[in-house]
Every structure is written in C-alpha cells, then in structure tokens.
N, C-alpha and C positions, 0 to 999 in steps of 0.2 A: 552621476556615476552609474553605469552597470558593469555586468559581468557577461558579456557574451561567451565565454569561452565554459562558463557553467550555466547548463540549459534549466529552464524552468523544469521541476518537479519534486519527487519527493525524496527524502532524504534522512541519514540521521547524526544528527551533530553530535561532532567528536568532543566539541570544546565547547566550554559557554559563551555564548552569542550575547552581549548587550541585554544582560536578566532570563535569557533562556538558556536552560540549563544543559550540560552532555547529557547524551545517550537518550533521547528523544526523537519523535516523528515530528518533522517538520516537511510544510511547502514553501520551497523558495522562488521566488519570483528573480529574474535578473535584469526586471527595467521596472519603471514605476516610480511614483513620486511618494515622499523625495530621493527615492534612490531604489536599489535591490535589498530585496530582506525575506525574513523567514515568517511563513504563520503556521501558528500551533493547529493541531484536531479542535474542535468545539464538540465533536458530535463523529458517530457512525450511523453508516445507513448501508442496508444491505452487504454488511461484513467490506463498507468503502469509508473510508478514512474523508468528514467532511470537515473545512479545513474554515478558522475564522478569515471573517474578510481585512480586519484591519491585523496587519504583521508588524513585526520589530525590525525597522532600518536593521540593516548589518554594516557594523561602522566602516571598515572598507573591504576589500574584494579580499584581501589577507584570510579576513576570514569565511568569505564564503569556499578558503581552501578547505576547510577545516572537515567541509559535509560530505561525508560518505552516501554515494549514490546508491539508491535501493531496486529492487527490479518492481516494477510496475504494478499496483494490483490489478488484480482482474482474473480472467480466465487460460490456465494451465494446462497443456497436454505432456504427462508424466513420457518422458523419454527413457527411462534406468530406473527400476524398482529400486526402493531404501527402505530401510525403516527408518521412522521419526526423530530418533534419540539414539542414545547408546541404550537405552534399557527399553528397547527395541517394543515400545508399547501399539505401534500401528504400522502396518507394510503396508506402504506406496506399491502398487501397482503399475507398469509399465502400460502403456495407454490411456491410465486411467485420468478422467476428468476432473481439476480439481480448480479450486478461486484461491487467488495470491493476496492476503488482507496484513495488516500489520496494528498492535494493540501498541497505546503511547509512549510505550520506551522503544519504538521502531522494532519488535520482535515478531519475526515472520510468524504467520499460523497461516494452514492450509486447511478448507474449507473443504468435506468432501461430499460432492450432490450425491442425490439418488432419484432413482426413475418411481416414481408413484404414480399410480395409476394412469401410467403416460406423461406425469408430469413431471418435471424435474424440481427437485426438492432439495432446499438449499441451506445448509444447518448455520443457524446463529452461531455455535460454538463450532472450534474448529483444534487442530494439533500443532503446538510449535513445532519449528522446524529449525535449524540452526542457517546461516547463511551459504555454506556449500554445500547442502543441499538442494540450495536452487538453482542450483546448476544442472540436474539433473531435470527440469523444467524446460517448454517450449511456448511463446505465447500462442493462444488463439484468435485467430480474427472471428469478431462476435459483436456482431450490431448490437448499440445499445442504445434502447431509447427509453427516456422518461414517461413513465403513466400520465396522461393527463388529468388533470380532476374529475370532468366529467366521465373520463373512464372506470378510473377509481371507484366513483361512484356506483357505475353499473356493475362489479363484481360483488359487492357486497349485496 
C-alpha cells in the first residue's frame, strides 16, 4: 500500500496513529515495507529534527489524511517583520536571516544567526513562533553539506 498523493516529509499528527500519539513531529514515508508510516525524532542536530530509522506502519492511507503538513526546516528569508507572540517578546525583521526547526510536539521555533567574527553563529535555542507566522517566511537555497570526520577532526 502507499500514499502517493501524500509526499514523504514532515509533518504533525492530528490524530493517533497505531500508538503514536496527536500533536507530535513526525516523518512520513509514503512507500516502504511493509507499507507507508510515520517515525518519531530520536535526536536533534544542528536545531534539524533527526528522525528514527524504524517507523510505525500507518494502518491505511485514511490515516495518513489525518497529517498536517509542516514547512520545511532549514533556512528562512523573513519577507514581513512580526513579532514572535502576542506579548510581542522578539521582532522579526524583514530580510532578516533566520533556521525553520520544530521541538517534539511539532512547535515552530525560529533560530536567529549572527555574524561573529565573520562567522555566522547559530544559537541552540531559538523563539516559538505560532504556524501563520510562517507565512511571513521565504525559503533559501543553501548548499548543505555534511562535515566529514576527517574534517571534523582538523577544526578542533
């Protein structure tokens, strides 16, 4: 069984799935054996949602209606200044650069860099954001490549 007509990615479940629960980040897969299903986070890395390899079937496509698509994480070009909240704790800036990340009940937080010493500096903790505010968002296109070990190595 798949779901073609629901693309692989991330997502947050409205309803409970076969022991996973509403209102959580999940990755859905919509092919795969024995079928299309959901995996939880295990882990974050780099404010990126890293997802277990074994998922929970999703007993039919019924309920992969159920998953509310999320916008992508990654990197944001702020289109329309806001502030964070109604008790307006942080103003978004119009141009301003920020990372799309989501904590395990699928709740946006925007990530905001800074220029350090030339280098761009990228905070662990970041600002929820409610979901129409990311509306006000544009993605970036922004190569992304894995450090390799031996690399790794020569920074330290």
């Amino acid at each position: 069984m798949s779901d073609p007509d629901r693309p692989c990615g991330i997502y947050r479940t409205t309803a409970p799935i076969a022991g996973v629960p509403a209102g959580v980040l999940v990755y859905y897969h919509n092919h795969g054996e024995p079928g299309p299903g959901v995996y939880l986070p295990r882990d974050w890395r780099n404010n990126r949602a890293v997802f277990h390899e074994h998922g929970t079937t999703v007993p039919d496509e019924r309920y992969a209606e159920t998953l509310q698509p999320l916008a992508a994480e990654g990197f944001y070009r702020v289109v329309e200044p806001f502030a964070c909240c109604e008790k307006r704790c942080v103003t978004i800036e119009a141009d301003q650069l920020v990372q799309l990340g989501y904590n395990g009940r699928a709740q946006p937080i925007l990530f905001l860099p800074t220029l350090v010493d030339g280098l761009l500096a990228i905070p662990s903790t970041g600002t929820f954001v409610d979901d129409e505010r990311l509306a006000k968002l544009r993605p970036l296109k922004l190569p992304v490549e894995e450090l390799k070990a031996h690399d790794a190595r020569a920074l330290n």
